[in-house]
N, C-alpha and C positions, 0 to 999 in steps of 0.2 A: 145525256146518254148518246145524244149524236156526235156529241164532241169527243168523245172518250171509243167511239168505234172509227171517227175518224183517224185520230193519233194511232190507233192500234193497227188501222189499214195502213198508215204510212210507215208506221215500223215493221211491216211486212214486207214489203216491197222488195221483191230479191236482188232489183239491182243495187239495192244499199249493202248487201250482206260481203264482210269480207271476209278474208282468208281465215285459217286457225290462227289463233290470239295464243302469241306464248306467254306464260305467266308471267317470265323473267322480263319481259317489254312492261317495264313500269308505265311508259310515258302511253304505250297502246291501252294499257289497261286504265288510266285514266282517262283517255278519251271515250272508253265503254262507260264508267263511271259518273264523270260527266254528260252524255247522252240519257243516261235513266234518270238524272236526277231533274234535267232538262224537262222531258214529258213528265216525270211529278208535279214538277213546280208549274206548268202551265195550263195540266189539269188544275191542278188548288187554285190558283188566279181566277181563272176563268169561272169555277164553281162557285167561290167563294164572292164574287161581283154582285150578284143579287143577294148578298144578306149586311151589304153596306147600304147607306143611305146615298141616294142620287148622284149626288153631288162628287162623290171620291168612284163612281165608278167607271168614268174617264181613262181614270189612275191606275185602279184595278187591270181594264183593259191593256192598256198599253205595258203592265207590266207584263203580261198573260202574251201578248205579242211579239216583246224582246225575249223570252224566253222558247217559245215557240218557233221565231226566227232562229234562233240558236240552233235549236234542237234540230232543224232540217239539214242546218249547213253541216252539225255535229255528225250527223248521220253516210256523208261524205268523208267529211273531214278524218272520222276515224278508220271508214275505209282505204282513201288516201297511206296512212299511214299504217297501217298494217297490213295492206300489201306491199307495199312500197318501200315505206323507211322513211320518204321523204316528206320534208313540212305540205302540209296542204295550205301555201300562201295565199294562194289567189281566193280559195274556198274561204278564209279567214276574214280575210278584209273585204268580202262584198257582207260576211255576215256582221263585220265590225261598223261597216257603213251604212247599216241598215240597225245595227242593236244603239251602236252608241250614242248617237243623236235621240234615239228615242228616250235613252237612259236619262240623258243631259235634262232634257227639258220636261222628265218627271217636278222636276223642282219649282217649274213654273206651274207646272199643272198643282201640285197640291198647295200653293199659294195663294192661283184661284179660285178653288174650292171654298175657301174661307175667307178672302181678302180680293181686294180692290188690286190688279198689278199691271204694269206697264205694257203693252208689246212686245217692248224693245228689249225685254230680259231673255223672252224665246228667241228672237233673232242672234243679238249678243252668244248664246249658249249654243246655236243650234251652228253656228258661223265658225263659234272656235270647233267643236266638236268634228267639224267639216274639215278644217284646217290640220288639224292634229291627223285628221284620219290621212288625209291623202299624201303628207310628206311622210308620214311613217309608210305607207305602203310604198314609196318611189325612193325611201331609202334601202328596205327588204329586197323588192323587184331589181335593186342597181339601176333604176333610171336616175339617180343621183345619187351625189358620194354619201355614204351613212351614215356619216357624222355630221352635216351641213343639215340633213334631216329630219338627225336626231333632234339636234338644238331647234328647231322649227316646230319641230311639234311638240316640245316640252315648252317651250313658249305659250303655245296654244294651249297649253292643259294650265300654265300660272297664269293665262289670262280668265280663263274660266274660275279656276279658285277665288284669283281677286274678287272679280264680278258676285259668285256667291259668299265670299267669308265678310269682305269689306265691301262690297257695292250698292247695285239695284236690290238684286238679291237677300242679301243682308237687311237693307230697308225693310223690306215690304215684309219678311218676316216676322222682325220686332213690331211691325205696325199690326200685323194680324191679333194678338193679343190671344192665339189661341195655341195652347200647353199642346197637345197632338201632334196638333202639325209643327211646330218649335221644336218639340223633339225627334222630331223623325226628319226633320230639313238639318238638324244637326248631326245626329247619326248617319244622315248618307252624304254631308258634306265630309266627316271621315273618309266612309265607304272610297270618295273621291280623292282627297288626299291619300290614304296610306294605300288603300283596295287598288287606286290605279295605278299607283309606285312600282305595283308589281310588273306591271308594260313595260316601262321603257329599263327597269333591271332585265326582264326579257330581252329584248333589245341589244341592251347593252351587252350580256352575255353572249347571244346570237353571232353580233353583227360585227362589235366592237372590241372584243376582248381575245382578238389575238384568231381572227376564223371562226367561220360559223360552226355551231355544235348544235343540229336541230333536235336532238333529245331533249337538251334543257332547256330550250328556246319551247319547246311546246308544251312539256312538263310545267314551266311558269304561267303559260298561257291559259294555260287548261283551268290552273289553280286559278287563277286570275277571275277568270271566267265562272266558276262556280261560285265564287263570294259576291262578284260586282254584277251580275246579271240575277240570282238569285234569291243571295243578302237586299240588295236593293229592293227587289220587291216584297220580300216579307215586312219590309221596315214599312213599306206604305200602306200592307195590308196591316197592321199592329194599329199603324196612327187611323186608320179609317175605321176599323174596328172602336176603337176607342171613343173618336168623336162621334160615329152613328150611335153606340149606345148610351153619351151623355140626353 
């Protein structure tokens, strides 16, 4: 109950409130859209925490987190642009550099729930995750050319996939021996492959293809962002579901 008058106080707050929303602004109307579904999903997280067993609600947390971070920046973000017109960059990537690392090392977390795992896989994930974020924002910003950028943090995102498809990652998976979590570390290894593909086509359309067009460039983001912040968490709240009630 405190948590749910909480969220309801900060969607209050009038300095959030922006101008009138024309229907015809697809890309504003999806930032409204993406905002409500933000405070759904991190009420359910957060409720949903105490009807898992101990051990995944770590997991739980930190999903109920990166969607809650979302939702604050979101609350900007779509003011930003429906007064404005203009991308809210900066508002983006403090919330990117605060979700997606969180995101990244869900994978180590629901490994150790069930399995024995290394250190080195959180650092490994948490390092590229770091890497990918800050050349992508100095390619957007112009503190470097956008394509020297680009390539830097798509780098950083194949090194991440390595490390979970074929690596440490991978290992420790197969060695857990537990179906739940094997399927839901395979499900958000997608999520990561194809769910974050859709960034750097943002990106690319943005930054790279001929001048920036911040419509589409946020319209991708937004989409992006509703499957990879809160696909991701449903997929840990299914496998923790599942093993609390074997």
């Amino acid at each position: 109950m405190k948590l749910l008058m909480l969220l309801a106080g900060v969607m209050a707050v009038p300095t959030f409130a922006a101008g009138d929303l024309d229907p015809n602004d697809y890309v504003g109307v999806s930032f409204w859209l993406v905002t409500a579904a933000l405070l759904a999903a991190t009420v359910f997280f957060f409720l949903e925490r105490d009807n898992v067993s101990a051990k995944w609600r770590t997991s739980l947390t930190v999903s109920g987190l990166v969607t809650g971070i979302a939702l604050w920046h979101y609350l900007y973000m779509r003011g930003v642009w429906v007064d404005t017109g203009t991308s809210p960059t900066v508002f983006r990537y403090i919330d990117w550099l605060l979700t997606v690392p969180l995101l990244i090392v869900e994978f180590y977390l629901i490994l150790r729930a069930v399995t024995d795992v290394a250190a080195s896989l959180f650092y490994k994930l948490f390092l590229g995750s770091l890497v990918m974020l800050v050349f992508g924002y100095m390619g957007e910003a112009g503190i470097m050319a956008a394509m020297p950028a680009f390539i830097i943090g798509c780098l950083a995102w194949f090194y991440m996939i390595h490390t979970l498809w074929a690596g440490e990652g991978a290992q420790a998976k197969n060695a857990s021996g537990n179906a739940a979590v094997q399927t839901a570390y395979n499900t958000m290894m997608w999520i990561i492959i194809v769910g974050w593909a859709v960034y750097p086509v943002g990106y690319f359309m943005g930054y790279l293809a001929g001048g920036v067009d911040e419509g589409a460039l946020n319209l991708i983001y937004n989409l992006a962002d509703f499957i990879n912040k809160i696909l991701f968490g449903i997929v840990i709240w299914s496998a923790a579901v599942s093993d609390s009630n074997k």
